[in-house]
N, C-alpha and C positions, 0 to 999 in steps of 0.2 A: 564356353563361348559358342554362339551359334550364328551363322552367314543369314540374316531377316534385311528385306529392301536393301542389299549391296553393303550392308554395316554388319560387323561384328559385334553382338551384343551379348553382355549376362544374361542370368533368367531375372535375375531383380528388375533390370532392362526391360526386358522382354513384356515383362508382369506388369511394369508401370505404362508400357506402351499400352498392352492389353485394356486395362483399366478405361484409356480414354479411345476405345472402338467403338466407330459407328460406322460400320462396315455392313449392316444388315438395319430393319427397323426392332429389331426386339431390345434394343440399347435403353427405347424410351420409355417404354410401360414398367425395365425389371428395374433392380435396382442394379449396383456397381457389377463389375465383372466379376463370374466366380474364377481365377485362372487353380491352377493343380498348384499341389503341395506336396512335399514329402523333401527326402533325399535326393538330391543334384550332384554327381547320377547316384542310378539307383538299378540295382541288376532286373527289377519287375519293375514294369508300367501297367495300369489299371487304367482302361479309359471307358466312361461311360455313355450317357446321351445325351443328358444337360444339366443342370442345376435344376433342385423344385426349390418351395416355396421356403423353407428353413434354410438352404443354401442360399437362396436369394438374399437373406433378413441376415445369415449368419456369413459372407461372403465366402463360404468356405465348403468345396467340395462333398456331397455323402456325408449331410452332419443329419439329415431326418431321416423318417422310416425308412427309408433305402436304404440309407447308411448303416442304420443298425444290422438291418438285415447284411448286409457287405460284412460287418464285423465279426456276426456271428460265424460266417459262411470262411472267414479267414479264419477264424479260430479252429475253426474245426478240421480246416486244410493245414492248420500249424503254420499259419505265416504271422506275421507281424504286419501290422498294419505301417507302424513308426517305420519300417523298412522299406516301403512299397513307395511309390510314386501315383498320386492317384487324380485323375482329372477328367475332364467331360470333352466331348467333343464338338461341343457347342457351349459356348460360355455367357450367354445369360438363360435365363427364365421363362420361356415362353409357357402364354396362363390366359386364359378369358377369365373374366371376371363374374362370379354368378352371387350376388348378395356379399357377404362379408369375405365370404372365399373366392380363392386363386385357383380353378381348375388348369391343371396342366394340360398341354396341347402338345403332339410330337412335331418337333422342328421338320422344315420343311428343306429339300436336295438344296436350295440356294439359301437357307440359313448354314445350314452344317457346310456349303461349299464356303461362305463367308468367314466362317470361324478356323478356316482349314490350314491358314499363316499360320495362328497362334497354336495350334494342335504340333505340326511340321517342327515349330522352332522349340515347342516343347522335349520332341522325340532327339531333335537334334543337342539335345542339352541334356536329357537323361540317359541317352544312351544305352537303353536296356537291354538286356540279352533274350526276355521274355517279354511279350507286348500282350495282353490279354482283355480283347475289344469284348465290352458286356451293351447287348442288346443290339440289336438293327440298326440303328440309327450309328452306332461307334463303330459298328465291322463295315459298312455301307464306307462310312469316311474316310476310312483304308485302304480298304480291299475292293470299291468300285460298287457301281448300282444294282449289278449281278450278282451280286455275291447273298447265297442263300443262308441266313444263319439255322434255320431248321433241318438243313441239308449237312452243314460243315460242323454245326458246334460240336466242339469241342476237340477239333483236328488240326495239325500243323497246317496253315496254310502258306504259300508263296508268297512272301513281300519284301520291299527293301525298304520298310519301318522299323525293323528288329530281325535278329538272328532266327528266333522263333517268335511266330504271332501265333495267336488263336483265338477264338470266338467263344461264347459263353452267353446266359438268358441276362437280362440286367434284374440285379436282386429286386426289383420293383413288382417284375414278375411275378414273383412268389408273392406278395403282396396281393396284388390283379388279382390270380387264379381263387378259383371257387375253395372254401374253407377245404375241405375234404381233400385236397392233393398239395395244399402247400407241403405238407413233409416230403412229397417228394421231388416240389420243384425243387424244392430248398437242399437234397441230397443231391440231385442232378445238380445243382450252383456248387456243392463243394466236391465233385467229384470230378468237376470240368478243372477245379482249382487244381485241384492234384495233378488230374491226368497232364495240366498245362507244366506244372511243377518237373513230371517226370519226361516229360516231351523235350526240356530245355536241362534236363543231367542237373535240376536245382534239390533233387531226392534223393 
């Protein structure tokens, strides 16, 4: 149960309130909310930067190329996906539209402040012992407008989000970067996993 506008609610609650948010304008272009899934609670939270275009269409957190890349990046840190709690911190789509494609666009400081109830009542329901914010845009929603991901990834930082938080690149990243260095963005993505693992006594 989580304390959301003065009411004690479930995450089902929560999820269905989510659903009809228009609390910002990206409600109207994406399609439904993507809210997070997993285990209620769950010892690790995974939070990213927003839903793309397969989340949008599949209503469901890290199901395209991100995704996979997330999966791989867990496998190789030895987590379970089925065990994690995994969500965004901006829950719809933002996308211009250029011919038949959805180009993603990064949420903007008053989209990601709009979506910040549903993020809060999320933490508040999963109760993680590990919080592990991937990309600018998820560590920013946390940890403040200061907060440097190039400077902290991958270090315990100070928050009263989770017991231990910490920063990481969003596996999209690896994606982005130029052919030639995805191996090693993608070792740096499982190595923050780890490090984040043994930072919180989960190793």
């Amino acid at each position: 149960m989580t304390l959301f506008d003065g009411e004690t609610r479930s995450w089902d609650e929560v999820r269905d309130d989510a659903l009809a948010c228009t609390n910002c304008p990206l409600w109207e272009p994406a399609g439904d909310t993507v809210f997070g899934e997993g285990p209620v609670p769950a010892r690790i939270m995974l939070v990213g930067e927003q839903p793309g275009d397969q989340e949008d269409r599949q209503t469901r957190p890290f199901v395209g190329p991100a995704g996979k890349v997330l999966d791989d990046a867990l496998a190789e840190a030895k987590l379970e996906r089925s065990e994690l709690y995994v969500t965004n911190a901006v829950k719809h789509f933002k996308f211009v539209q250029r011919g038949k494609r959805r180009i993603h666009q990064t949420p903007t400081a008053g989209e990601s402040k709009a979506c910040h109830p549903w993020l809060r009542s999320e933490l508040d329901l999963v109760k993680p012992e590990l919080l592990v914010l991937m990309g600018a845009t998820a560590a920013k929603s946390i940890l403040g407008s200061s907060f440097r991901l190039t400077q902290h990834r991958g270090e315990a930082v100070d928050s009263d989000a989770a017991p231990i938080v910490t920063a990481t690149i969003h596996p999209s990243a690896v994606l982005r970067t130029d052919p030639s260095e995805r191996e090693q963005y993608f070792a740096s993505l499982v190595a923050d996993l780890r490090t984040a693992q043994e930072l919180a006594g989960l190793r």
